[in-house]
N, C-alpha and C positions, 0 to 999 in steps of 0.2 A: 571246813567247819561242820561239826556236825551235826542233824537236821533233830527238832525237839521231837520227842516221842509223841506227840500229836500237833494237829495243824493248827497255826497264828490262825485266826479270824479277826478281819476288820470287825470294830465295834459297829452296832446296826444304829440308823438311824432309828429317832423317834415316830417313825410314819412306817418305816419296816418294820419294824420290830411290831408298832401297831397291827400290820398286816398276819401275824401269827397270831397274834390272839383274838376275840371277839369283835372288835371293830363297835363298839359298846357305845362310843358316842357316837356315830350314826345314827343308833336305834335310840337314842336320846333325844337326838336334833329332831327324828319323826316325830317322837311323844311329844316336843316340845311345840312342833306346828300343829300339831292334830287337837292341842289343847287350847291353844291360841284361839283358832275357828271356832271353837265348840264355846272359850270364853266370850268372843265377841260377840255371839249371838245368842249370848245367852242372858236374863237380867243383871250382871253383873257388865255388861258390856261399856254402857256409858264410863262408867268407872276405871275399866281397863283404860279407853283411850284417854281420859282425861290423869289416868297416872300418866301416862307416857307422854304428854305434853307439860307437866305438870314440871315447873324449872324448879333445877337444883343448881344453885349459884347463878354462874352467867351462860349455862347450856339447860335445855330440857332433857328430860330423862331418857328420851328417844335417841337424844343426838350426842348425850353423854354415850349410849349402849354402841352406837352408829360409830362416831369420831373418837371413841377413847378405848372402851373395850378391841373393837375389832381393830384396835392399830396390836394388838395383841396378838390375834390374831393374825394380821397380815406380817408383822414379826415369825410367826413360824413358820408362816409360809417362804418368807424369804429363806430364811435357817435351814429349809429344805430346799431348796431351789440352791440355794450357795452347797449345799452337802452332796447334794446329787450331782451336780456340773463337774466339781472340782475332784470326789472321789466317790461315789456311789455309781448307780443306774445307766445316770449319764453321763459320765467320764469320757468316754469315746465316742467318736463318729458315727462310727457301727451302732453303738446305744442308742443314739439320739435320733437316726434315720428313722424308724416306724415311728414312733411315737409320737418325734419333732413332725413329721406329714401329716401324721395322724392330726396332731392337734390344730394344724394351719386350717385343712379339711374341715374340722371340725368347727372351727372358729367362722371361713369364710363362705359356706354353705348356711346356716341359720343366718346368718346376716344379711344375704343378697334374698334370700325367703322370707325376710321382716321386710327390708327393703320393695320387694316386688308387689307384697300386701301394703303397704302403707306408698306408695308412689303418690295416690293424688289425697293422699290425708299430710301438706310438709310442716305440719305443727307437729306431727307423733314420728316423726323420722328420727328427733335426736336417740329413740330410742333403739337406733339399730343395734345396737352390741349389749343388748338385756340378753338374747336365748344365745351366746357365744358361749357361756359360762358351762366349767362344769364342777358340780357339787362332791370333792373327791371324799366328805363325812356320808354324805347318804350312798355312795354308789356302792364305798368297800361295804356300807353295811349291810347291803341285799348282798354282796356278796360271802360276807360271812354267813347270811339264813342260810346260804347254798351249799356252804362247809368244802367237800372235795372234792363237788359236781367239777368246780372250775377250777382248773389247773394252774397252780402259782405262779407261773409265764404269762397267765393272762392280766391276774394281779398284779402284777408289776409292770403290764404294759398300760393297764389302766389308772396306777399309780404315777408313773410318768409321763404318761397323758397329761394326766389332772394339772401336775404338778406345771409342766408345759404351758398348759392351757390358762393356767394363774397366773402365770408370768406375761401372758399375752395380754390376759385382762388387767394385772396392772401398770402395763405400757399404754392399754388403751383409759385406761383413770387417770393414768396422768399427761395423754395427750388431748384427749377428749373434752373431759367431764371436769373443767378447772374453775374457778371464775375469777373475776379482776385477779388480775397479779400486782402484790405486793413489794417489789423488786426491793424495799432496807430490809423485810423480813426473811426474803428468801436471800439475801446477802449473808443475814445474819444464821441463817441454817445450813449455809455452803461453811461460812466458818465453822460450825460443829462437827459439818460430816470431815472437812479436815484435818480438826483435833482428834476425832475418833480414826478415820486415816492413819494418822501417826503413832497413836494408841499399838494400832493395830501392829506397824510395820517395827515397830519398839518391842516387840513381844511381851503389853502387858495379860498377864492372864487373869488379874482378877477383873470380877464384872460389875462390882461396885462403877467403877469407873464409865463403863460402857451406857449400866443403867442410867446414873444421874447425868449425863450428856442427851442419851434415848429422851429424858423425860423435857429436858428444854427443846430438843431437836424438835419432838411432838406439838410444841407450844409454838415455835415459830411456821410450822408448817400449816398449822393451822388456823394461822393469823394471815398467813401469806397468801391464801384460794386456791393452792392444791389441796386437796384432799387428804388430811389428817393422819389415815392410814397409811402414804406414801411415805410416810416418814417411819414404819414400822419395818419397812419392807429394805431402806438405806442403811436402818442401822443393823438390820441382819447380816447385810455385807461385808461390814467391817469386824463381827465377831470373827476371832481367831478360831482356825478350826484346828492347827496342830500345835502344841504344846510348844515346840520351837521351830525355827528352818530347818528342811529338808528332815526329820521325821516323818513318820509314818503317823495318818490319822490316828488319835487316842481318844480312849473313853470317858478321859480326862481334862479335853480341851474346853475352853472356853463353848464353843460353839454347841458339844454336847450335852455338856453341863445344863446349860440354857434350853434347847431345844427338850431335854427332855424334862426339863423343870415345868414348863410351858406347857405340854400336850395335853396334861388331863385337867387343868384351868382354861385352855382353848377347848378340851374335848368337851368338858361336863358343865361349864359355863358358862363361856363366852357365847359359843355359837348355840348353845339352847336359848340363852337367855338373848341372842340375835332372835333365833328362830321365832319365839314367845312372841316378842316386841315385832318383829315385822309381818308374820305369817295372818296377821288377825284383820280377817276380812267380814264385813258388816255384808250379810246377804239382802238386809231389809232393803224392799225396794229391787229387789235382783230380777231381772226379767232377762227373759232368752236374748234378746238381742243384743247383751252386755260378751254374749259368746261369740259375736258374728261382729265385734268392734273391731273398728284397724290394730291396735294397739293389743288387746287381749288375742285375736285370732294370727296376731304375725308372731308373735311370743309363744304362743301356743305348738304353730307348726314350726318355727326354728326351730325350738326344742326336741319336740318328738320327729319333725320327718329333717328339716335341716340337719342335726347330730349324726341321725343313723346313717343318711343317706355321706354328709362330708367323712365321719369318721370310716364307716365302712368302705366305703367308694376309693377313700385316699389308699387304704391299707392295699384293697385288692387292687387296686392299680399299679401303687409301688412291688408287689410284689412280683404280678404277674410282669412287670419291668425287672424284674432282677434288682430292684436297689434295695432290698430289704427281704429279710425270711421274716412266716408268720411264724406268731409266738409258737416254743416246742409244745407239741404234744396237745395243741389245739384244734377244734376241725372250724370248719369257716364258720360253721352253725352257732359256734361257741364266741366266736370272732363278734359275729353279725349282734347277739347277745351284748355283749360287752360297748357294742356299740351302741343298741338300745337305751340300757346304762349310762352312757357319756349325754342324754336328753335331760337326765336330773340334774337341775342348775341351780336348785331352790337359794343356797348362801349366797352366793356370788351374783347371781341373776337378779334376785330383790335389789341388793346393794347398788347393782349399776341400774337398774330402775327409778333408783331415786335417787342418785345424783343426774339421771337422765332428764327424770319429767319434776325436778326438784320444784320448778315453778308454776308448774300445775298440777296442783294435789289433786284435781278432780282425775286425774289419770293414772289416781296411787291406786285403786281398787281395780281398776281393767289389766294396772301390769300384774297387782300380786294376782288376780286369776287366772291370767295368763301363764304365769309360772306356777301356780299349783297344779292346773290344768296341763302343761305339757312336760313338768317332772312326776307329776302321780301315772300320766302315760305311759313315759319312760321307762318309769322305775315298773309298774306293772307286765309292760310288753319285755322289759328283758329277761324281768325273773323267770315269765313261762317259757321263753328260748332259752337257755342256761337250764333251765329245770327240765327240760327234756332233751338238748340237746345230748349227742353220743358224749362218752364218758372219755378222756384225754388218751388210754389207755386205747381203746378202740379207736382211735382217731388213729392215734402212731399206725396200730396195724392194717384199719386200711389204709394209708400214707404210702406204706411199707408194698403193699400187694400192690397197687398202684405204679409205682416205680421199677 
């Protein structure tokens, strides 16, 4: 048979394909938190928070943004998480070794370093799994200021990190962070996800179908004390991603139709307008020792020294073990950077914040400056490692003299 005059490429996904161009809502999601602070404390302030409690129907504004937008959200992350396992990134063993470590690393280092801080405070303990998070909109976006400092092997090891790392944080939202369980409604949501099942295995492709089940699935999950969002993440799984059996992924499947319909309503709204509604911390009253609090001070170093130390720690160990090569054409400097990076938890870290300390509001302003405080670290300490670190080019050659 003979070969076409140029090469088949797989269609990219919505988060790939992201990775080539600006990474724009990232630098979104900052202007969106940097606005938030600056409204809260500013005369306008009372107003902001009394919108955001301010109900519309039978949820407030806050918990419409929290429980309805971000199952949107958590929708594309599954869309990715299903893209990448089955044909992307991580498809194989070999894919998922650095990055799967990576992100374990990553997750059980800030944990046992929240933990170790909060030992004799066991009221602030449900928050161990706030600094696990990692924020994959702000991190590619420092890495887009950086343009070709950082070499695309690294981009994609931090892409499937992230992606990794979501997947871990919502095994832990829906083992953790539950409350009463509703066993008729969550009956009644097992029957959906296996209408949607069958959907799937029937080869329907339009998404009409998928939608209007998606939107009851949401409504019982919510009613049932998992977390609203976990339902966004079920019905990802059941989108069809090839057009028929045993085809080749298409750019026409259900799954990418959806995912990429999805990206710039998750990029340009969803998570700014999370960012907006959650990032907004009331400083009045703020004194030093709100920094040296169990709860802000375990949040804070999970973030910045738990991340760098599990994320980097795991990498050079797997390697220096032979179970994994670092990304090509990387030097460790560029590594250790990247892992700085993996400390920005801002989306994901709020969220589990407050299904953590749900029933103590008075520990909603120590978590969010906890996590402003150890992803503005983050995001700072890695840009200037990455910003100076050797160019990828230079790296191969001394690699290469090395050897």
């Amino acid at each position: 048979m003979p070969m076409p005059p140029f090469p088949l490429r797989r269609p990219l996904s919505a988060f790939r394909a992201l990775l080539g161009g600006e990474t724009g809502g990232g630098l979104v999601l900052m202007a969106s938190a940097a606005l938030a602070l600056v409204v809260a404390n500013s005369p306008a302030g009372p107003a902001y928070f009394a919108a955001l409690h301010a109900y519309v129907g039978p949820l407030s504004l806050l918990h419409w943004i929290n429980d309805g937008l971000m199952a949107l959200f958590f929708l594309l992350v599954g869309l990715e998480i299903k893209r990448e396992l089955l044909d992307g990134q991580l498809r194989s063993w070999s894919d998922r070794v650095l990055p799967g470590l990576a992100a374990i690393g990553g997750m059980a280092v800030p944990a046992l370093l929240y933990v170790a801080v909060n030992r004799q405070s066991p009221g602030t303990l449900p928050g161990w799994a706030i600094p696990t998070a990692t924020d994959i909109a702000f991190a590619l976006g420092v890495l887009a200021l950086l343009g070709s400092r950082v070499p695309v092997s690294l981009k994609v090891f931090l892409t499937a990190l992230a992606i990794l790392d979501d997947l871990g944080a919502v095994v832990v939202i829906a083992l953790f962070y539950t409350a009463d369980l509703s066993w008729p409604m969550l009956g009644g949501a097992a029957v959906v996800v296996a209408i949607l099942v069958a959907l799937n295995r029937a080869g329907v492709q339009r998404l009409a179908p998928y939608h209007g089940l998606g939107a009851v699935l949401w409504f019982l999950v919510l009613q049932s004390g998992v977390h609203a969002t976990i339902a966004g993440v079920v019905l990802a799984l059941t989108i069809p991603l090839r057009t028929s059996p045993g085809k080749p992924d298409a750019a026409t499947s259900p799954l990418h139709r959806l995912e990429h319909a999805l990206l710039p309503w998750s990029a340009y709204l969803v998570l700014p307008l999370f960012g907006f509604a959650n990032a907004g911390v009331s400083l009045a009253g703020f004194t030093g020792s709100m920094l040296l609090a169990p709860v802000t001070l375990g949040v804070a170093l999970g973030l910045f020294l738990g991340k760098q130390l599990g994320v980097f720690g795991t990498v050079w160990l797997a390697v220096r073990l032979r179970l994994a090569q670092r990304p090509a054409g990387a030097s460790w400097r560029q590594v250790y950077g990247v892992a700085l990076l993996c400390g920005v938890g801002f989306t994901m870290s709020l969220f589990i914040g407050l299904l953590a300390f749900a029933s103590r509001p008075e520990l909603e302003a120590e978590t969010k400056v906890g996590v402003l405080l150890g992803s503005l670290l983050s995001m700072a300490a890695g840009a200037i490692v990455l910003r100076w670190a050797p160019q990828a080019d230079h790296a191969k050659r001394k690699q290469k003299v090395l050897s």
